[in-house]
N, C-alpha and C positions, 0 to 999 in steps of 0.2 A: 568793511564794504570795499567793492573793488574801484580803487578810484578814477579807472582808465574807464568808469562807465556811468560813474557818476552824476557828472554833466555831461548833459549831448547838447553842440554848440547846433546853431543853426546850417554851420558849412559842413556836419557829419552826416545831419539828415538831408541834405540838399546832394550830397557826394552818393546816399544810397538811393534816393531817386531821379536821378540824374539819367535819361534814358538813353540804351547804348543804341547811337546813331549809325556806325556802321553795321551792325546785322541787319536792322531796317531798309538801309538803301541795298544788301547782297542778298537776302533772302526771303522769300516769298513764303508764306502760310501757307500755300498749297503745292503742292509737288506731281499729284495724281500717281506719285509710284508705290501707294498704300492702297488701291483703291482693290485691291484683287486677296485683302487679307494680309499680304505679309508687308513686312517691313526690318529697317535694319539696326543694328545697336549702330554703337559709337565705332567697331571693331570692323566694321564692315558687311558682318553675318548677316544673311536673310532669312526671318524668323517669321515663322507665324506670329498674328496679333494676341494668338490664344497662347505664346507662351507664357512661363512663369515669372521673366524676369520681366515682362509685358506688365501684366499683374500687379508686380511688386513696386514697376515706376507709376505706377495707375495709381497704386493705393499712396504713395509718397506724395506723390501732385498733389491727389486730392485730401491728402492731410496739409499742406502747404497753403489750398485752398481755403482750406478750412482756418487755416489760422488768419488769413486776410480777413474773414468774416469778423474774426474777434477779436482783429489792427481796428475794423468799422465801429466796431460796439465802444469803444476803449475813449471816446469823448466823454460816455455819461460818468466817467469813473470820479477825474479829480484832475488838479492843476497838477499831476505827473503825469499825465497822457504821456508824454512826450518820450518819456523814460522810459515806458513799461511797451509805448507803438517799435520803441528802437530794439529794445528786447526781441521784439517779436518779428521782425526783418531782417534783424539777426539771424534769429532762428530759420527763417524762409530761404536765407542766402546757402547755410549750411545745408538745409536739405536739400536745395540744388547743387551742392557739391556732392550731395550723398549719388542722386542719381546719375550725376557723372562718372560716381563710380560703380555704378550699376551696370550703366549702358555699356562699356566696355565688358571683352570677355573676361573669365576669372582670372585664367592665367597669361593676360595680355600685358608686354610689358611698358606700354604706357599711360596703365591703369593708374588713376592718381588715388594716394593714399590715404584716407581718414584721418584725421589728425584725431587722436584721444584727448587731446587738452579741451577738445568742443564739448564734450562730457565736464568735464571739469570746471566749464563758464558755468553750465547749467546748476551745475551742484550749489557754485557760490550764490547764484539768484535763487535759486530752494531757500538757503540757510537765510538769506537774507528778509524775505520774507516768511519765513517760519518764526523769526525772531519777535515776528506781532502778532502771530496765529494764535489762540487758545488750544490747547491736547486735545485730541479728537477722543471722542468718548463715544458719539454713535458714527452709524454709517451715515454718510453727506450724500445725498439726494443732489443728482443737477437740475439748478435752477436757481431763485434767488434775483436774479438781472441776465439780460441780453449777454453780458459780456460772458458772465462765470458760466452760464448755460452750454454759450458757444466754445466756454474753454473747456468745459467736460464733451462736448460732442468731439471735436479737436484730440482730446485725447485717448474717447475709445478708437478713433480712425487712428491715432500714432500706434497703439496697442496692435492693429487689424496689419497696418503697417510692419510691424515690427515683427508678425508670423506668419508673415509672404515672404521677409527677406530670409528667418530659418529654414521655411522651405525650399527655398530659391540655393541657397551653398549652405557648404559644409559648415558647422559653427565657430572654427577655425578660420575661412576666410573672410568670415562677415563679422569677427568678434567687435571691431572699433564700430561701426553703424549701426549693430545689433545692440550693443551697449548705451550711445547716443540716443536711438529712439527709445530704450527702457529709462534714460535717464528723461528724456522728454516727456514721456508721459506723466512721472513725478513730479516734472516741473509745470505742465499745465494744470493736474490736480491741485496743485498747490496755490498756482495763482489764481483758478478757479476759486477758491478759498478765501485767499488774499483780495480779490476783488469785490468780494464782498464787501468784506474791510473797509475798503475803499471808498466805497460806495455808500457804505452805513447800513446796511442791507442787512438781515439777517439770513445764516445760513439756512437752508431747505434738509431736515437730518430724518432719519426712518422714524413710522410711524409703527407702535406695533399693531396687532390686530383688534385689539379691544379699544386704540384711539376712536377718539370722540371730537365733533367738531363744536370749538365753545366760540362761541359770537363775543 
């Protein structure tokens, strides 16, 4: 187990909601310089709203979003909330690094870099809980609890995500975020899973066609 993640004190999770006070007093929600369809990356470019890299920060947000639902759900699980909420704000901070490196152009040179090691946290939270999982024998139906439900919607948006940014560059440029959200979506399935666990829940698995409902 990674033990840099073990325990989360109370001054880790107060450091990541801690809200930043100066963008609030410099920056205003509204601009009115979108209001005609286009708008700008990070690079300065003025793009239509219908572009792809538009799109591709659209569907990132709203996977980002999506996980916030299932930080919500993550009371009814167990006395690790606390563990599995940090996990998951984690994950929310990195995909706002992702779209940082979005909104800049490809070959802008103060595009900031993906780090691959973000792939690599994920990996160890898979193994870690896979280490309580049963082998999966049928296919796993979402559902089961509020939470796992919303960690498999969560991960077909990371999935939708993850073939806006192919489309969007070459698979050479996009290899380290392409890679992070194919690992994210394994690591939602999983906790999907895992939360059941948690929860004492049984999993939701296929039915075939001749099932029968027995009271």
């Amino acid at each position: 187990m990674d033990s840099s993640f073990e325990e989360i004190s109370s001054d880790d999770m107060n450091q990541l909601k801690r809200p930043v006070r100066d963008f609030r007093r410099h920056l205003k929600v509204y601009t009115r310089t979108g209001d005609k369809g286009m708008t700008s990356n990070f690079s300065g470019q003025r793009l239509p709203k219908t572009s792809p890299v538009f799109y591709a920060l659209g569907n990132v947000d709203e996977l980002s979003s999506s996980i916030g639902v299932c930080r919500s759900h993550l009371s009814e699980a167990s006395d690790l909330a606390n563990r599995y909420d940090f996990q998951l704000m984690y994950v929310q901070s990195r995909l706002q690094d992702l779209m940082s490196c979005l909104a800049f152009a490809p070959d802008a040179k103060n595009r900031k870099k993906f780090n691959p090691a973000y792939a690599v946290k994920l990996e160890q939270w898979i193994d870690e809980m896979d280490n309580d999982l049963t082998p999966l024998h049928k296919f796993i139906l979402p559902g089961g609890t509020k939470l796992s439900a919303s960690l498999h919607l969560a991960r077909a948006i990371c999935r939708r995500s993850e073939r806006s940014l192919i489309e969007l560059y070459s698979e050479q440029s996009l290899q380290t975020e392409g890679q992070y959200l194919n690992r994210l979506s394994d690591y939602l399935f999983t906790f999907g899973r895992f939360s059941c666990l948690l929860c004492d829940v049984e999993e939701s698995s296929y039915l075939p066609d001749d099932a029968e409902f027995n009271s």
